[in-house]
PLY file of the C-alpha trace (Angstrom):
ply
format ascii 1.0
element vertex 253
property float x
property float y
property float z
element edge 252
property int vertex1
property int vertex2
end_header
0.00 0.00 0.00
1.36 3.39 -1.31
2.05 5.31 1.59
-0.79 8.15 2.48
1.61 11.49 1.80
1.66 10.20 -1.92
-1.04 8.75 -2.89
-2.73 10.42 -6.15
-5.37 12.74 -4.44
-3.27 13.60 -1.59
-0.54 14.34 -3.81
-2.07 15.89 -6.43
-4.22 18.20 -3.91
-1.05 19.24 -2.51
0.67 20.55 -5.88
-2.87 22.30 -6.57
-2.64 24.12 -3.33
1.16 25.35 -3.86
0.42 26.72 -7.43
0.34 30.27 -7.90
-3.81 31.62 -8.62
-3.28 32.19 -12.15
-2.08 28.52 -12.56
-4.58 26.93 -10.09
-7.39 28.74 -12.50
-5.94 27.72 -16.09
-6.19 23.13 -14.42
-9.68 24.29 -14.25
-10.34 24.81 -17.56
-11.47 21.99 -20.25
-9.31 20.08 -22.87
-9.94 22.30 -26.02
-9.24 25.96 -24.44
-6.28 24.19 -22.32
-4.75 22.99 -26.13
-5.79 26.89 -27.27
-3.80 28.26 -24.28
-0.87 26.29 -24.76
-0.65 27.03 -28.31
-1.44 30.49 -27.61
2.09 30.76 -25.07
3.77 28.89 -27.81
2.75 31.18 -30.34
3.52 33.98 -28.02
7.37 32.15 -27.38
8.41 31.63 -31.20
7.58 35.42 -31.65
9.21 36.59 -28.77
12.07 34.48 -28.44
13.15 33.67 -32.16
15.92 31.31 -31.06
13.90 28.91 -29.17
14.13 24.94 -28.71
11.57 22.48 -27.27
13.14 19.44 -25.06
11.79 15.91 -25.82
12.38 13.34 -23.46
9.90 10.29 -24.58
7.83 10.17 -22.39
4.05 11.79 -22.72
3.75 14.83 -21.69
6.80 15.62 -24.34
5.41 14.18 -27.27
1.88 15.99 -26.62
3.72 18.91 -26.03
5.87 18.43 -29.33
2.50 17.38 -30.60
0.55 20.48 -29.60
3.57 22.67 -30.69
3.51 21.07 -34.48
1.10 23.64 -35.75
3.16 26.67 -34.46
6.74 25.65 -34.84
8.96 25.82 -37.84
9.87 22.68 -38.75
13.65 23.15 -37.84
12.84 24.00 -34.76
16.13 22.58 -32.49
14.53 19.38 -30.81
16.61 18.43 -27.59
16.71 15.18 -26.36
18.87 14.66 -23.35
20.66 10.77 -23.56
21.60 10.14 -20.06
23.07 7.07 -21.26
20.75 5.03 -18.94
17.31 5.37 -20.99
15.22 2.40 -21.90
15.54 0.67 -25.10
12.30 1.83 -25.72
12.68 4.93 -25.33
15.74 5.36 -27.68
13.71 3.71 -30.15
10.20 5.70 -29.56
12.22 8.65 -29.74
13.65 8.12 -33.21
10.58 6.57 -34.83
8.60 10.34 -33.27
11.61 12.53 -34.97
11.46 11.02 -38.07
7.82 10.09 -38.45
6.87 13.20 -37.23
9.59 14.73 -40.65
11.68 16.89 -37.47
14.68 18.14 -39.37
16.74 19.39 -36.49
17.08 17.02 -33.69
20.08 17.28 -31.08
20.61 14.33 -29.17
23.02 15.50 -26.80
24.80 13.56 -23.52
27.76 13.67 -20.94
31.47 13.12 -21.95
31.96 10.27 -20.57
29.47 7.42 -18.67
30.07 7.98 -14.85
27.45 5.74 -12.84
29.85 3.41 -11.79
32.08 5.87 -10.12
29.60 7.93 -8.63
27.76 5.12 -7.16
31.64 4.07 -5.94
32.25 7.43 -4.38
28.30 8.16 -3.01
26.60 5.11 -2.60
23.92 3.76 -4.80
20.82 6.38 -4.83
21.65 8.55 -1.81
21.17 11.87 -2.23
24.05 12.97 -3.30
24.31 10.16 -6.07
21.21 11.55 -7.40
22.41 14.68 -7.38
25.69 14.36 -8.72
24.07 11.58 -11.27
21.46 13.47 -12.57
23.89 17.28 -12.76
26.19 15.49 -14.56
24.76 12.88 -17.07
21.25 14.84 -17.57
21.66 18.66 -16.21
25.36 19.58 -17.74
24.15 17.89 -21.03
21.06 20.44 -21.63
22.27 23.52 -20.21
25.75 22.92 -22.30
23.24 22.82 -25.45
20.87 25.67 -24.72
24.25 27.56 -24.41
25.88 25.88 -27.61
22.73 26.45 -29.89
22.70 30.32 -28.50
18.84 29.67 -27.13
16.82 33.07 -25.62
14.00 30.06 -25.18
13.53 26.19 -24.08
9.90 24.69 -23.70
9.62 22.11 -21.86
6.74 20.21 -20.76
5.90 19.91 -16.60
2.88 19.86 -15.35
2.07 21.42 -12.20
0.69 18.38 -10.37
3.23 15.84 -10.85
5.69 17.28 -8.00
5.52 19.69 -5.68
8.68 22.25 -6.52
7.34 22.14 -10.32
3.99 22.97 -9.15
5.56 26.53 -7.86
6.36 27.36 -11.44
5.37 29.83 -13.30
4.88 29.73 -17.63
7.32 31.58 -18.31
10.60 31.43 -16.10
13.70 33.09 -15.65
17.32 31.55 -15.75
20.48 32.69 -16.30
21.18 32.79 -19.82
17.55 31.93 -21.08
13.83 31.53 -20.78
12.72 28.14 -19.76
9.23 28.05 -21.02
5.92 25.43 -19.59
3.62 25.65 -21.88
1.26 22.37 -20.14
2.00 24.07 -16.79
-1.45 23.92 -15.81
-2.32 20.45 -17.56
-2.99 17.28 -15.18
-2.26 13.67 -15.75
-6.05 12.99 -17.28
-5.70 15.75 -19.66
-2.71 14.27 -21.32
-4.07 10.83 -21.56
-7.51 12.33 -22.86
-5.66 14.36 -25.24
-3.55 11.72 -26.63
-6.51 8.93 -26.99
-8.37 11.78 -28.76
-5.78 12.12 -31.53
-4.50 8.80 -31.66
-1.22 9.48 -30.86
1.09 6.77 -29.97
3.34 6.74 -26.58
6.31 4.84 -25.14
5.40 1.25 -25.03
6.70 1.22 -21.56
3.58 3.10 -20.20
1.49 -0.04 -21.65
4.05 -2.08 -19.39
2.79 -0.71 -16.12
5.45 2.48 -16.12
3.56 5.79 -15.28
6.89 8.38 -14.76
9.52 7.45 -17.08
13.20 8.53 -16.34
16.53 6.34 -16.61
16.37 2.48 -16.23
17.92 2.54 -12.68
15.91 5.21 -10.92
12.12 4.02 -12.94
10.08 1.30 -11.92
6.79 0.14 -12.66
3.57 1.76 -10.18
1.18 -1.11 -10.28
-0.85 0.81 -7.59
-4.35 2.54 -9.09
-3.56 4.92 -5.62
-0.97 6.14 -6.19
0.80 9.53 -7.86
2.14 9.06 -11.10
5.24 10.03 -10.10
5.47 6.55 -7.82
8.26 4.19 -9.50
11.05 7.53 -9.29
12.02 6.66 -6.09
11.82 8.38 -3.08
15.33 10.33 -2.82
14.59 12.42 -6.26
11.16 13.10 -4.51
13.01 14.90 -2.00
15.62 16.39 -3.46
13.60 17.56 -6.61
14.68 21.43 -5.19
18.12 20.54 -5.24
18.20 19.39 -8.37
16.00 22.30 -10.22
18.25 24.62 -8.08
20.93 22.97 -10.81
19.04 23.19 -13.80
16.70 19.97 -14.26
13.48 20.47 -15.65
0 1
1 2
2 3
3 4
4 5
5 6
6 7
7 8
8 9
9 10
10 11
11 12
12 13
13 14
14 15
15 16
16 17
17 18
18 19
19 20
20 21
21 22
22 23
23 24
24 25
25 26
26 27
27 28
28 29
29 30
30 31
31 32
32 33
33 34
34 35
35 36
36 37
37 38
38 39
39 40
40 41
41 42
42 43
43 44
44 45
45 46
46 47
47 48
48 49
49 50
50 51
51 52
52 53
53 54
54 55
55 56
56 57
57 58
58 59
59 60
60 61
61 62
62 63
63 64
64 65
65 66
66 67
67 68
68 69
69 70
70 71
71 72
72 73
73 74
74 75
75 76
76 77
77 78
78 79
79 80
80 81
81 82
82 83
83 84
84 85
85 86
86 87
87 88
88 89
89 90
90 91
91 92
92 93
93 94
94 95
95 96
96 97
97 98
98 99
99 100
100 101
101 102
102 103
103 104
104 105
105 106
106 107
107 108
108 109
109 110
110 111
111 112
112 113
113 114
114 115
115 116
116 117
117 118
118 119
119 120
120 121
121 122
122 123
123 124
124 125
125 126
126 127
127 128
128 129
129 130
130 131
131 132
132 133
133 134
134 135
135 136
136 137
137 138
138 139
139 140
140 141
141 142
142 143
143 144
144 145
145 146
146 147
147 148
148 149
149 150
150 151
151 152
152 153
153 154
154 155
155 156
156 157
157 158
158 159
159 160
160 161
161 162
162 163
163 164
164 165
165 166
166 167
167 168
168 169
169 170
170 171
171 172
172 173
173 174
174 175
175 176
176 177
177 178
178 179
179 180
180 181
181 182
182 183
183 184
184 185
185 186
186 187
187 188
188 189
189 190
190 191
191 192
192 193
193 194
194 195
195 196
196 197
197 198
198 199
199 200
200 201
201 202
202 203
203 204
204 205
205 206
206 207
207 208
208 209
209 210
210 211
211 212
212 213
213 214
214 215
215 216
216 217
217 218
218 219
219 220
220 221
221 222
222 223
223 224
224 225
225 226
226 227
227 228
228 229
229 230
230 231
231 232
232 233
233 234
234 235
235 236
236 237
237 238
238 239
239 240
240 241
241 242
242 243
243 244
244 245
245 246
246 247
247 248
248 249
249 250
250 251
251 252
């Protein structure tokens, strides 16, 4: 049994109650003006920011962002996808069957130098908090903010949602960072709208969802949530839970 502080109401309540009013107003809204408004601050992005990129990670709330975004976007739009070097098969291959089904002619699949699990788990332990932390900075953090800065981005759109943890649910649409914009355009979406919105236009996800997955990340800090209770977020493990601040703090998403 999923313990009570994160199970999906309790959870999800909790997010709902950090967000700021504006945000807390747009989760009330239905599907078809929450696509309009999301299209509307992606609109609003590519003609404010004209060097702008959109991260996709594989998992579902980036390919109905990239999907929602299609209309809008020129077609060489940079694409980022982050290779920690510890995805899922799946993932790598869901990825590159999107990008090239989808006719996306500039896609950056960037990553870390060099593969260092083994020696931070050596030097940290195996998923303490500061293996997570000096996991994720190096292997997923480093990697993006290295390309924002290498592709000379004023812009990056990425797609959180509000309710799925609570630091991201203190976000705001459009927020400051040091060299750039980062950019939420689903801020205000929940977990039903993004499986309503991809059954209504038949778009096809990461097979590992369909293989009892509900929060996908790398292979060694993912597992399957069989529990109907629980957030979607159960399967991350507990330590990125609580260090989520830390690790925005850095740069994650």
């Amino acid at each position: 049994m999923v313990d009570e502080k994160y199970t999906k109401a309790n959870r999800t309540q909790r997010c709902i109650d950090l967000m700021s009013e504006e945000i807390k107003k747009l989760t009330e809204l239905p599907l078809h003006k929450k696509i309009r408004k999301s299209q509307e601050i992606i609109r609003e992005t590519i003609e404010r920011y004209p060097t702008t990129g959109l991260g996709f990670s594989g998992g579902t709330d980036s390919v109905v962002l990239l999907h929602v975004a299609l209309p809008i976007i020129p077609k060489d739009l940079p694409i980022i996808f982050v290779n920690t070097q510890h995805q899922f098969e799946e993932t790598y291959k869901y990825i590159d069957e999107i990008i090239k089904g989808w006719g996306l002619t500039n896609f950056h699949e960037v990553k870390a130098p060099e593969n260092r699990l083994e020696s931070i788990k050596e030097k940290f332990g195996w998923k303490t908090p500061d293996f997570t932390e000096i996991c994720c900075g190096y292997h997923k953090i480093a990697p993006l903010k290295k390309a924002i800065e290498d592709l000379k981005l004023s812009a990056f759109m990425a797609g959180i949602r509000g309710v799925e943890h609570e630091e991201r649910a203190k976000e705001t649409i459009v927020s400051p960072r040091d060299t750039h914009f980062r950019i939420h355009p689903l801020l205000f979406w929940t977990q039903e709208d993004v499986l309503n919105y991809v059954k209504e236009f038949d778009i096809k996800c990461n097979p590992l969802y369909a293989k009892g997955y509900t929060s996908l990340g790398c292979t060694h800090c993912t597992e399957i949530n069989d529990d109907p209770n629980a957030h979607e977020r159960a399967g991350r493990g507990i330590v990125r839970e609580e260090i989520m601040q830390r690790l925005r703090d850095l740069g994650y998403t």
